[in-house]
PyMOL Python script that loads the backbone (N, CA, C, O; Angstrom):
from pymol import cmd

cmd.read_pdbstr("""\
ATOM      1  N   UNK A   1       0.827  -1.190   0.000  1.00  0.00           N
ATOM      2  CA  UNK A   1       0.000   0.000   0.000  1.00  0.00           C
ATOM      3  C   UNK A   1       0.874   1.258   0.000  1.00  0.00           C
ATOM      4  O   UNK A   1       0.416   2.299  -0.470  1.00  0.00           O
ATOM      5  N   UNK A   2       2.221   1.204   0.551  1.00  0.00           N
ATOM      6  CA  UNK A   2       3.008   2.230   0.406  1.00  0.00           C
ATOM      7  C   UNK A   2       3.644   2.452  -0.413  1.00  0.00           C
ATOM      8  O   UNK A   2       3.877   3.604  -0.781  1.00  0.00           O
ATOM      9  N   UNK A   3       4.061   1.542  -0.885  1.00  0.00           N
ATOM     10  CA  UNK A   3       4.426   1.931  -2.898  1.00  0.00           C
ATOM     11  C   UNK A   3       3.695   2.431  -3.573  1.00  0.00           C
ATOM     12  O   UNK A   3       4.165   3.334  -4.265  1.00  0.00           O
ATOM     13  N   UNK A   4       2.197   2.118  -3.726  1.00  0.00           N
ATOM     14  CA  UNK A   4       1.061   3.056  -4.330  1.00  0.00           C
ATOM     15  C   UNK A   4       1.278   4.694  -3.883  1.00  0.00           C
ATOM     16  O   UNK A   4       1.858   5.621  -4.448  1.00  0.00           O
ATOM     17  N   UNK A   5       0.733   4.623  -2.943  1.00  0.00           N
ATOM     18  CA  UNK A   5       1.108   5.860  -2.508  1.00  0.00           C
ATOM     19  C   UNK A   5       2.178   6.809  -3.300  1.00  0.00           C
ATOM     20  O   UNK A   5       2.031   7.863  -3.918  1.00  0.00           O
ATOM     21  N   UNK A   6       3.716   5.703  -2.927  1.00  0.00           N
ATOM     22  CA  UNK A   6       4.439   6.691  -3.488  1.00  0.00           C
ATOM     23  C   UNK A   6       4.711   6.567  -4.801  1.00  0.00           C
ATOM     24  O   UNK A   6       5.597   7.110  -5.461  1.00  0.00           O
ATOM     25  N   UNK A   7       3.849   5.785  -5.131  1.00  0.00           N
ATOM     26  CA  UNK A   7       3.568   5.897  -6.828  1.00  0.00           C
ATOM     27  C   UNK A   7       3.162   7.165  -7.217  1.00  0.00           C
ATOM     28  O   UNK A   7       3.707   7.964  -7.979  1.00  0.00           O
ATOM     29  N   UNK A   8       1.856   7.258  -6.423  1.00  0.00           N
ATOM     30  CA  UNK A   8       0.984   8.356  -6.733  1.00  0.00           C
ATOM     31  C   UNK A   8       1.351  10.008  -6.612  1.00  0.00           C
ATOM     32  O   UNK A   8       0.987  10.998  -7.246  1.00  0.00           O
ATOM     33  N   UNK A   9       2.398   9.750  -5.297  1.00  0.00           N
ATOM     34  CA  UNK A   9       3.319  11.152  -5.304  1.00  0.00           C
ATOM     35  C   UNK A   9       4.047  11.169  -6.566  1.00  0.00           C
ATOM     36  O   UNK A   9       3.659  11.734  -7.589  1.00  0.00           O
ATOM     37  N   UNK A  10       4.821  10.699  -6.465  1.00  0.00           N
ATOM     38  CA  UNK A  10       6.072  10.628  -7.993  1.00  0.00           C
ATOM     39  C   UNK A  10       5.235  11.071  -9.260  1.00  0.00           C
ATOM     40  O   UNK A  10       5.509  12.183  -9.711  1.00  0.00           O
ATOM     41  N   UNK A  11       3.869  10.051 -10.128  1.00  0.00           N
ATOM     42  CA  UNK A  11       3.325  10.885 -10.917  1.00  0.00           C
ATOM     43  C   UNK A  11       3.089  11.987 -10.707  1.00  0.00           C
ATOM     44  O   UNK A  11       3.765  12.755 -11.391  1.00  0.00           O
ATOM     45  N   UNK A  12       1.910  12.770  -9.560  1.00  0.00           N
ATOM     46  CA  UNK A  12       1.607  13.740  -9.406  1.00  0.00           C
ATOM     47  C   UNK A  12       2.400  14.963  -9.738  1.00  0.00           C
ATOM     48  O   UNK A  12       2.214  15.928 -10.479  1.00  0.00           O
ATOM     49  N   UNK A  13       3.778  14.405  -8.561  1.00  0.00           N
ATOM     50  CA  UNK A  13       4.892  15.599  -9.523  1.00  0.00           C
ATOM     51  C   UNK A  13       5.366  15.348 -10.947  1.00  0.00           C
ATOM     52  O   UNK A  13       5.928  16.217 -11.612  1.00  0.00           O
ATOM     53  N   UNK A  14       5.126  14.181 -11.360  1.00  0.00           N
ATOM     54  CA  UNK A  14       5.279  14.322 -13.053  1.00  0.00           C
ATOM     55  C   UNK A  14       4.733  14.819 -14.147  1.00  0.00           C
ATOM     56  O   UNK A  14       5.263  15.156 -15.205  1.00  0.00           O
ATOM     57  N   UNK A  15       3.576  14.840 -13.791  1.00  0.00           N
ATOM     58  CA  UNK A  15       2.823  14.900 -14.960  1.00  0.00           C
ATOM     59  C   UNK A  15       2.397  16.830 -14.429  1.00  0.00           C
ATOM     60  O   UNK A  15       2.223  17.247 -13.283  1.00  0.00           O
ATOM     61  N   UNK A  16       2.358  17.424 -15.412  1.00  0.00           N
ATOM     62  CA  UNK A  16       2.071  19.000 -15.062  1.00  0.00           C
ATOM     63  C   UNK A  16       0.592  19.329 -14.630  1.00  0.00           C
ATOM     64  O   UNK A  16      -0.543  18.922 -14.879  1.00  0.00           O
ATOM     65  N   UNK A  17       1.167  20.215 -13.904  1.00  0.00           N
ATOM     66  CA  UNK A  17      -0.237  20.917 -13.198  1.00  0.00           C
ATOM     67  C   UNK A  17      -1.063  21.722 -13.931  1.00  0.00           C
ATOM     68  O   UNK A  17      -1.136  22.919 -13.654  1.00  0.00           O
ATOM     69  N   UNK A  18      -1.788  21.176 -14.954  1.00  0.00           N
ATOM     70  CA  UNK A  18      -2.866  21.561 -15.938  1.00  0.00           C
ATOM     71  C   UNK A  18      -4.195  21.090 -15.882  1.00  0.00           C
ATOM     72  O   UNK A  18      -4.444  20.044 -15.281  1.00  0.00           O
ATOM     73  N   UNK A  19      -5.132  21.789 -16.478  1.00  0.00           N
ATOM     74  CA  UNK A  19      -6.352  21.087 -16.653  1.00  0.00           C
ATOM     75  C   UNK A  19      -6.440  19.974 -17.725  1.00  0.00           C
ATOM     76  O   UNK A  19      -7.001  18.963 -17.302  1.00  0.00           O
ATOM     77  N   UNK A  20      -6.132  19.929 -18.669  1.00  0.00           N
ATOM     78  CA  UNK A  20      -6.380  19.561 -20.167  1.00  0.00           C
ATOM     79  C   UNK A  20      -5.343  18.906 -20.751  1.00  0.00           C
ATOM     80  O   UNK A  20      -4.466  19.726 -21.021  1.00  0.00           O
ATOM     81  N   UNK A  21      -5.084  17.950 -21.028  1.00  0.00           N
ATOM     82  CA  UNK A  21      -4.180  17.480 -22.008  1.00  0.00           C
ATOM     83  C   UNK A  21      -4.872  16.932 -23.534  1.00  0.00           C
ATOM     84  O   UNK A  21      -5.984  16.440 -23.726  1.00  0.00           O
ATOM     85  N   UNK A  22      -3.561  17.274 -24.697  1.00  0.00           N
ATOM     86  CA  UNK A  22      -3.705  16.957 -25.911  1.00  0.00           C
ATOM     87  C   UNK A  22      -3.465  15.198 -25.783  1.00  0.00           C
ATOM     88  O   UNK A  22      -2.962  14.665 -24.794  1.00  0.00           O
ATOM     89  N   UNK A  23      -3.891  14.542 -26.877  1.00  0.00           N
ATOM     90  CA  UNK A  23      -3.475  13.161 -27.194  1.00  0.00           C
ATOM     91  C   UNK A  23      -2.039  13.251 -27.316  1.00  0.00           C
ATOM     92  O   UNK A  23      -1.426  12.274 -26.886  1.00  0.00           O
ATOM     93  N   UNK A  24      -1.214  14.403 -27.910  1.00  0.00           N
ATOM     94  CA  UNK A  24       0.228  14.436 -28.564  1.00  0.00           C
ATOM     95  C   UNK A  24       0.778  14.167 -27.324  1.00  0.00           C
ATOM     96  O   UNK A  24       1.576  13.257 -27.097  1.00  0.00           O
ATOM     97  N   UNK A  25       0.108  15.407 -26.078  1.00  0.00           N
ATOM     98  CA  UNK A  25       0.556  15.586 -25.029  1.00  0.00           C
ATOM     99  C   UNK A  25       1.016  14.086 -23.827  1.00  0.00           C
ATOM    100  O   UNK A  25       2.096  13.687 -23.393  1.00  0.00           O
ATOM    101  N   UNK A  26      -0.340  13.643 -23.652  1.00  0.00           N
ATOM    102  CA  UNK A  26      -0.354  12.796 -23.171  1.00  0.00           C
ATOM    103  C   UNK A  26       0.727  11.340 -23.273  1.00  0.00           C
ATOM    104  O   UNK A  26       1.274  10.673 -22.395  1.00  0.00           O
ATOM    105  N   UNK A  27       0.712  11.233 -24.922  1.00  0.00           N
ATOM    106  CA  UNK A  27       1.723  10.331 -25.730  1.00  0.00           C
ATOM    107  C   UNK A  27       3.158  10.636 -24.680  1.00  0.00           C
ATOM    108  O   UNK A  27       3.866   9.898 -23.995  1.00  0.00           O
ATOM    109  N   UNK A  28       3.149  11.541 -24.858  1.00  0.00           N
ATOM    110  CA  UNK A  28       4.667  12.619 -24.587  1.00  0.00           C
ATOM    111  C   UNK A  28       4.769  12.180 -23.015  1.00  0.00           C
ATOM    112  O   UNK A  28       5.802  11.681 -22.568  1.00  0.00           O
ATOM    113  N   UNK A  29       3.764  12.379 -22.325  1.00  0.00           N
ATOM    114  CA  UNK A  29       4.294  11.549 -20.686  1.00  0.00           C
ATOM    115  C   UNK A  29       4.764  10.407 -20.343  1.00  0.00           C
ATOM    116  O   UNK A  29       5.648  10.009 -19.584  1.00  0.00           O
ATOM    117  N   UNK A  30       3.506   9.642 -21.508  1.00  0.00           N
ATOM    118  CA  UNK A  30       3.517   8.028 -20.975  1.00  0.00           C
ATOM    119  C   UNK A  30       4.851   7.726 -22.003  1.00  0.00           C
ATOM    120  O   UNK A  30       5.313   6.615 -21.744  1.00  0.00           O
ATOM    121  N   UNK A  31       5.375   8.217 -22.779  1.00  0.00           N
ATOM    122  CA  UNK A  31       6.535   7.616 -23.848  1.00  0.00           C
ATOM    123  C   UNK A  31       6.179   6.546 -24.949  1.00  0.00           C
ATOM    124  O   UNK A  31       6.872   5.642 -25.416  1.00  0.00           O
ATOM    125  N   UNK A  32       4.513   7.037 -25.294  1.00  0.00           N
ATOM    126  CA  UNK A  32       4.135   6.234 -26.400  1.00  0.00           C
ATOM    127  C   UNK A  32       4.015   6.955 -27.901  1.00  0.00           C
ATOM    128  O   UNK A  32       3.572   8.057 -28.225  1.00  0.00           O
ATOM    129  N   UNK A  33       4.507   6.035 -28.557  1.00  0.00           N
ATOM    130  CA  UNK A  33       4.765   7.008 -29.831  1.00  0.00           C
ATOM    131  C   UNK A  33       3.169   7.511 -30.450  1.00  0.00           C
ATOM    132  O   UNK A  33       2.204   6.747 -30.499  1.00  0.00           O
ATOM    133  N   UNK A  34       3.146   9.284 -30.998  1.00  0.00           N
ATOM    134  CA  UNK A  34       1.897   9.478 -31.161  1.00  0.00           C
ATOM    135  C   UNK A  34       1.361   9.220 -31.824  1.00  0.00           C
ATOM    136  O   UNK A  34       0.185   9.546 -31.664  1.00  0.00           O
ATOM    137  N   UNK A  35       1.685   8.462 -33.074  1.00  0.00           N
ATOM    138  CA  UNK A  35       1.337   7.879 -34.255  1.00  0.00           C
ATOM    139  C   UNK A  35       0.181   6.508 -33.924  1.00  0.00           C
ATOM    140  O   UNK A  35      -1.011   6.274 -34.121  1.00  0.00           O
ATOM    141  N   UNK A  36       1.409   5.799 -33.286  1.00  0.00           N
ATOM    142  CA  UNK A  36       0.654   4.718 -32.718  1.00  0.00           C
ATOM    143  C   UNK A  36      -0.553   4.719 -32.142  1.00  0.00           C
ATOM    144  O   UNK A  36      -1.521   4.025 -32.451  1.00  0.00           O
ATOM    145  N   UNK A  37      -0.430   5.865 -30.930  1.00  0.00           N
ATOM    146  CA  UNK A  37      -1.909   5.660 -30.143  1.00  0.00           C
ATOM    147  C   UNK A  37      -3.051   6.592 -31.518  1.00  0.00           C
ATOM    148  O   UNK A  37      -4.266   6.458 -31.374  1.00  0.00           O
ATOM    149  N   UNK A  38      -2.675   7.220 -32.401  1.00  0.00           N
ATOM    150  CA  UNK A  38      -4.091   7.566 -33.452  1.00  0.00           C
ATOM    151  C   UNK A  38      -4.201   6.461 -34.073  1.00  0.00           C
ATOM    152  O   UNK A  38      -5.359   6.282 -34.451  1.00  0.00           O
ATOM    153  N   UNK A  39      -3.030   5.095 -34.523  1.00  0.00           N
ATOM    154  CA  UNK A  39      -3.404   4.130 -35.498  1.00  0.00           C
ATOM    155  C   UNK A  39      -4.622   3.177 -34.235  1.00  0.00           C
ATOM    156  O   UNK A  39      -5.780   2.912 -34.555  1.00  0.00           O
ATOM    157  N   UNK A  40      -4.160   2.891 -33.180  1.00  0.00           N
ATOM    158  CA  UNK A  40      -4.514   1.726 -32.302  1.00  0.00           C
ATOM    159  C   UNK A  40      -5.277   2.635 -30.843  1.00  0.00           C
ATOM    160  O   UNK A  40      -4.668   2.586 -29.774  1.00  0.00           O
ATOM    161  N   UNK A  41      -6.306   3.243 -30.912  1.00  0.00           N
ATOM    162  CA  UNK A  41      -7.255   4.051 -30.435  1.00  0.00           C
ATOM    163  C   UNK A  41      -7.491   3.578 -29.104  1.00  0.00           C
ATOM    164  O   UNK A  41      -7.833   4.260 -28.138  1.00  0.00           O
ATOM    165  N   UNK A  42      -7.159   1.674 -29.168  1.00  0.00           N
ATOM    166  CA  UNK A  42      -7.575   1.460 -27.388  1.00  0.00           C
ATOM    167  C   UNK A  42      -6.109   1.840 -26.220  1.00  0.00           C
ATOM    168  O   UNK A  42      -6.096   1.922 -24.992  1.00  0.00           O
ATOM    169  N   UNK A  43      -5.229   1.970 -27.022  1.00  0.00           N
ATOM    170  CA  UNK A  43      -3.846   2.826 -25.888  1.00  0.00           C
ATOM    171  C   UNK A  43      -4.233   4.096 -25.640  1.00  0.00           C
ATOM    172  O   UNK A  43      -3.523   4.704 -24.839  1.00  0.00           O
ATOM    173  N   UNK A  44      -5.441   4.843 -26.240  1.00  0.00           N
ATOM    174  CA  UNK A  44      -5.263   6.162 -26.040  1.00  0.00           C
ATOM    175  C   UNK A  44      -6.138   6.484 -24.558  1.00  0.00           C
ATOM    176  O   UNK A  44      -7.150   5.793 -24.440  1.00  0.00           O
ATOM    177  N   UNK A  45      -5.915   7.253 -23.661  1.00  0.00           N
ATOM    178  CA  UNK A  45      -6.689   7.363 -22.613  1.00  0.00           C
ATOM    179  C   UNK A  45      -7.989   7.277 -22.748  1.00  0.00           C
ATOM    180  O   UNK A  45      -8.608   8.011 -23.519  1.00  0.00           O
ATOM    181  N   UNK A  46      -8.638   6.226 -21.893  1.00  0.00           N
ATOM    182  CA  UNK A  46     -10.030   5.982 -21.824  1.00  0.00           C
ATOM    183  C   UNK A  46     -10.372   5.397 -23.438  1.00  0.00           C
ATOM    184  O   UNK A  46     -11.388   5.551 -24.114  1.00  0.00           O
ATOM    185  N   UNK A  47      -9.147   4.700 -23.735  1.00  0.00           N
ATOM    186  CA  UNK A  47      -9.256   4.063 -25.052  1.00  0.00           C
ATOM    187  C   UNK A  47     -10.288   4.799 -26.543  1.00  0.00           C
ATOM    188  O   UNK A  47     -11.029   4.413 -27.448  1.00  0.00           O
ATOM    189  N   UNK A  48      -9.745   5.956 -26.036  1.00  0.00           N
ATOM    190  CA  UNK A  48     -10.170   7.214 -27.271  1.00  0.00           C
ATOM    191  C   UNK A  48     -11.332   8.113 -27.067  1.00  0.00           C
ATOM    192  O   UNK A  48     -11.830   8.946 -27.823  1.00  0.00           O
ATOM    193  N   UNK A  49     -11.646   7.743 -25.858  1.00  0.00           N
ATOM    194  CA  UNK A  49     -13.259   8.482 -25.518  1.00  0.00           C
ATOM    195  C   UNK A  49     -12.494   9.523 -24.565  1.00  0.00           C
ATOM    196  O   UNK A  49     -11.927   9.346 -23.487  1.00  0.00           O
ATOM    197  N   UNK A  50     -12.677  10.643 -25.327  1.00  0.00           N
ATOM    198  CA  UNK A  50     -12.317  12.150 -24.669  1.00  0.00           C
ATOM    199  C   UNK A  50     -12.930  12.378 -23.594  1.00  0.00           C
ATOM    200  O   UNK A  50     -13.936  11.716 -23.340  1.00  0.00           O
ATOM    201  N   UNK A  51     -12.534  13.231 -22.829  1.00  0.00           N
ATOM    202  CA  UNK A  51     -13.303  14.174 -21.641  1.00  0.00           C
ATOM    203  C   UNK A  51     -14.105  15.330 -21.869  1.00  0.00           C
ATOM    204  O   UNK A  51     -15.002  15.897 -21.246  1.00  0.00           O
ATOM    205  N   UNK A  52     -13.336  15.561 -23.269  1.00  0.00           N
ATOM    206  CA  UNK A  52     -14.040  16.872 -23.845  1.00  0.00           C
ATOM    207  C   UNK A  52     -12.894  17.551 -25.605  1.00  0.00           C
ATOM    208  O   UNK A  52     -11.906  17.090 -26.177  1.00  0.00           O
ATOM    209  N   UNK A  53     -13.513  18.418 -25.770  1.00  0.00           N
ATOM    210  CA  UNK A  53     -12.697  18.755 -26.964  1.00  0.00           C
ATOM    211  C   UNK A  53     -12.743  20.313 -26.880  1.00  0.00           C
ATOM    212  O   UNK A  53     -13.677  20.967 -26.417  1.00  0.00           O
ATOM    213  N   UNK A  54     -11.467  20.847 -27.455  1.00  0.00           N
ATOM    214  CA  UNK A  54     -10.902  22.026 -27.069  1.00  0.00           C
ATOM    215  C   UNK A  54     -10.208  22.832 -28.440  1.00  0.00           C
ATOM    216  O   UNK A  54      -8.978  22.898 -28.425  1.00  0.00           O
ATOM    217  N   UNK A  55     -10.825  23.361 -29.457  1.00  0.00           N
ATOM    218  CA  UNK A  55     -10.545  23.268 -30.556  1.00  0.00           C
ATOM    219  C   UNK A  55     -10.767  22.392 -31.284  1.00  0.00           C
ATOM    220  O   UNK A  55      -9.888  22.136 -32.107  1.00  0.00           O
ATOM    221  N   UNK A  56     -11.629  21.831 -31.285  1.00  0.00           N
ATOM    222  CA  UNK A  56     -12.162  20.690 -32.073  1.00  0.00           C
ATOM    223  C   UNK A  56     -11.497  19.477 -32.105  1.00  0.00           C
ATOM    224  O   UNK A  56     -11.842  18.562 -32.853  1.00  0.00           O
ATOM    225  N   UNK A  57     -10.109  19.383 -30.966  1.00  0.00           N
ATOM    226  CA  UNK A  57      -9.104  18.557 -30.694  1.00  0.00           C
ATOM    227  C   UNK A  57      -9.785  17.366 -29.145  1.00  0.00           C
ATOM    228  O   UNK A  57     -10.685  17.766 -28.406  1.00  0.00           O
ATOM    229  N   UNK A  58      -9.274  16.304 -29.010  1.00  0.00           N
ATOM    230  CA  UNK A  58     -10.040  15.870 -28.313  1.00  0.00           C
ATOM    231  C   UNK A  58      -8.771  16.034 -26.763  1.00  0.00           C
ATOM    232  O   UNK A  58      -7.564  16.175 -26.965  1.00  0.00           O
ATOM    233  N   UNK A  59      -9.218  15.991 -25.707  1.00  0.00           N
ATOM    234  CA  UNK A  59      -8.671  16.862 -24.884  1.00  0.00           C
ATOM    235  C   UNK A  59      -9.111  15.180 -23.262  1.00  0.00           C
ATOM    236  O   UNK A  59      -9.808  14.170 -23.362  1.00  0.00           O
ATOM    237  N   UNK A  60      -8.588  15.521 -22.510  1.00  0.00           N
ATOM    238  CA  UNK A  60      -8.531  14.557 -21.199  1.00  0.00           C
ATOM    239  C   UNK A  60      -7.593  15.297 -20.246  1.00  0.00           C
ATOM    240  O   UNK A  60      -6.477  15.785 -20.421  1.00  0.00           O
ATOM    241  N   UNK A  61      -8.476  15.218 -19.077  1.00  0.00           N
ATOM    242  CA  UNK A  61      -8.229  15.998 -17.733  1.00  0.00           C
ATOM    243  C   UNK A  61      -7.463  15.370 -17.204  1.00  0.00           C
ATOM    244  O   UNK A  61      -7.490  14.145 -17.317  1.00  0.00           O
ATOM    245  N   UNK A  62      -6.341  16.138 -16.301  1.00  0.00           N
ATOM    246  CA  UNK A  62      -5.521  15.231 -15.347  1.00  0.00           C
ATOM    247  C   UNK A  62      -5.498  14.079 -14.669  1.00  0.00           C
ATOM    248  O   UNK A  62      -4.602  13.245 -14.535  1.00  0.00           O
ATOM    249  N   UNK A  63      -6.734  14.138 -14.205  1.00  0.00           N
ATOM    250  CA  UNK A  63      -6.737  12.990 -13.052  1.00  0.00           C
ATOM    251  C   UNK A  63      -7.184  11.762 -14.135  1.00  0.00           C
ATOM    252  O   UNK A  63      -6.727  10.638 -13.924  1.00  0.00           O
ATOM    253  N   UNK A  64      -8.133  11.994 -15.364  1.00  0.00           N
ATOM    254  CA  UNK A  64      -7.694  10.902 -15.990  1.00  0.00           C
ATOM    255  C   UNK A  64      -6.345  10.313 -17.181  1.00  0.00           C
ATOM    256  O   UNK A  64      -6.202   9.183 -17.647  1.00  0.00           O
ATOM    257  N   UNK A  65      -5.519  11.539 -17.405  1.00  0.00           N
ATOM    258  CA  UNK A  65      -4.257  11.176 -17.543  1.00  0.00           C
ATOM    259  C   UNK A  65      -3.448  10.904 -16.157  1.00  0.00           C
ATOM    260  O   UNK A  65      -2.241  10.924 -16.398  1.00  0.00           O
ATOM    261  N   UNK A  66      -3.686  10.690 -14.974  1.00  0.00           N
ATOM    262  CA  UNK A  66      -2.892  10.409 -13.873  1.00  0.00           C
ATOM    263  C   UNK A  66      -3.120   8.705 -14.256  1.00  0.00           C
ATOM    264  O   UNK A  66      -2.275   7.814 -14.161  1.00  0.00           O
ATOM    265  N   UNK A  67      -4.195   8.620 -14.599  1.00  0.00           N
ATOM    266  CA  UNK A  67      -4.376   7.523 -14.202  1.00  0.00           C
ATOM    267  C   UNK A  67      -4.017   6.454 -15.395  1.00  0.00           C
ATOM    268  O   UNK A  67      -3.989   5.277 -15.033  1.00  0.00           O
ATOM    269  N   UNK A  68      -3.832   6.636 -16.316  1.00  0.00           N
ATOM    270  CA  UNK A  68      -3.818   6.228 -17.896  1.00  0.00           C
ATOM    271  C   UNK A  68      -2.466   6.159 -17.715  1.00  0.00           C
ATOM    272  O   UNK A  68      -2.122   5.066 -18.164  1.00  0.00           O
ATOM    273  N   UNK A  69      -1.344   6.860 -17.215  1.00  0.00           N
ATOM    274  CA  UNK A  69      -0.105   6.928 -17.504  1.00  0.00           C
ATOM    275  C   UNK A  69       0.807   5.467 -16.962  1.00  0.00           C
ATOM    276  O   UNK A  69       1.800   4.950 -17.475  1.00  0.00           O
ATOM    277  N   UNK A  70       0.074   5.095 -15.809  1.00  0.00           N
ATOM    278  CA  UNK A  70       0.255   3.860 -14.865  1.00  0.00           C
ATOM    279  C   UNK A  70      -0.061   2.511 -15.590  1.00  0.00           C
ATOM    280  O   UNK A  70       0.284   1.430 -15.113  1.00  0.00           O
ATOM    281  N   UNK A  71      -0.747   2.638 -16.787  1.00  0.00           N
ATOM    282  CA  UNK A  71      -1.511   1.376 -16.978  1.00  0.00           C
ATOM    283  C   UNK A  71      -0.098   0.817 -18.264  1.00  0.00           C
ATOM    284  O   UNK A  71       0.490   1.474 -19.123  1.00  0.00           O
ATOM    285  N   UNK A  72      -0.007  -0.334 -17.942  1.00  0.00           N
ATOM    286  CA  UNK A  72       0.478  -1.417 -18.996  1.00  0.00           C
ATOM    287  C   UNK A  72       0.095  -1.677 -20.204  1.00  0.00           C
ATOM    288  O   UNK A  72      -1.124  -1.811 -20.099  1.00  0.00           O
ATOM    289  N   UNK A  73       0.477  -1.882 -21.643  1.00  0.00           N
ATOM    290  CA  UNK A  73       0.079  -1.870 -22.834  1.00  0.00           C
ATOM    291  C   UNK A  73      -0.877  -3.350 -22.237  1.00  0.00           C
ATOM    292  O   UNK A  73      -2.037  -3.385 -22.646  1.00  0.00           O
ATOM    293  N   UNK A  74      -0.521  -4.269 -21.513  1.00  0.00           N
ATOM    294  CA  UNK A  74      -1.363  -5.635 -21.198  1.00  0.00           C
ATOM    295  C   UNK A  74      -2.180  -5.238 -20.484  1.00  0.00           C
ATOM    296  O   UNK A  74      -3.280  -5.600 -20.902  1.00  0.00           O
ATOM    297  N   UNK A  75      -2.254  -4.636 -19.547  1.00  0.00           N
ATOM    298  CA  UNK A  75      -3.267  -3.980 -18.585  1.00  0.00           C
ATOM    299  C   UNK A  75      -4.435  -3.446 -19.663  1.00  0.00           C
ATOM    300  O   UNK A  75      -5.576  -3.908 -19.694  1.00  0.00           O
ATOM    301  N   UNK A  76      -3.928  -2.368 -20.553  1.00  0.00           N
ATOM    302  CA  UNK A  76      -5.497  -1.578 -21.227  1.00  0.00           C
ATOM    303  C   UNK A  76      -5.811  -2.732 -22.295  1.00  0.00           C
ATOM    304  O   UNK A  76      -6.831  -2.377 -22.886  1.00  0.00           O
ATOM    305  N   UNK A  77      -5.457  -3.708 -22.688  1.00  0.00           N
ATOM    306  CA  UNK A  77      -5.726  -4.552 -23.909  1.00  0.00           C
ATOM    307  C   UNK A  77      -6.794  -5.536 -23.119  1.00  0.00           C
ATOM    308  O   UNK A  77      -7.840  -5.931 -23.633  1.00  0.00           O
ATOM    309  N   UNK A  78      -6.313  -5.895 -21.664  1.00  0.00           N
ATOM    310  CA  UNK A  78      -7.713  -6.286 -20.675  1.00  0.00           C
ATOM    311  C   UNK A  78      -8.749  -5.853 -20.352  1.00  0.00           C
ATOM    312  O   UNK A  78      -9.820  -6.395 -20.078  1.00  0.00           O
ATOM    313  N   UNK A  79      -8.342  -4.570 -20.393  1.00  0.00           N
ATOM    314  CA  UNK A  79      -9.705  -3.856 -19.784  1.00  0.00           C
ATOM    315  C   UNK A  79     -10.992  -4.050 -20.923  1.00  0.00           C
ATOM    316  O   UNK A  79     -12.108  -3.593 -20.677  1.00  0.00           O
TER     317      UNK A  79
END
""", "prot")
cmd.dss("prot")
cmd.show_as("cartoon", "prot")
cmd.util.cbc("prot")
cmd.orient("prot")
């Protein structure tokens, strides 16, 4: 339970203190190439279902990129 934790510190300070992230953006934390997650839509957070869109761009809030960044290419292919 204390590794979570300090899982959860360590992202927190990783990932920036914003509202909104781009798909490019997001790519760019987790170290997945951005190409990939537009060819193969279920790596993309919440497996492509936005939070919202921001320029007609599709856009995902922190806490669900906090949480997307943790997950395993085997992990989201389960879900």
């Amino acid at each position: 339970m204390e590794n979570k934790q300090e899982l959860g510190k360590t992202l927190d300070e990783l990932v920036p203190n914003k509202i909104w992230f781009s798909l490019k953006e997001a790519c760019e934390l987790k170290n997945l190439n951005y190409k990939t997650s537009c060819n193969k839509t279920y790596l993309q957070p919440r497996k492509g279902k936005a939070d919202g869109k921001i320029g007609g761009k599709k856009v995902w809030s922190r806490d669900t990129i906090l949480g997307w960044v943790s997950l395993t290419d085997e992990v989201i292919k389960v879900e």
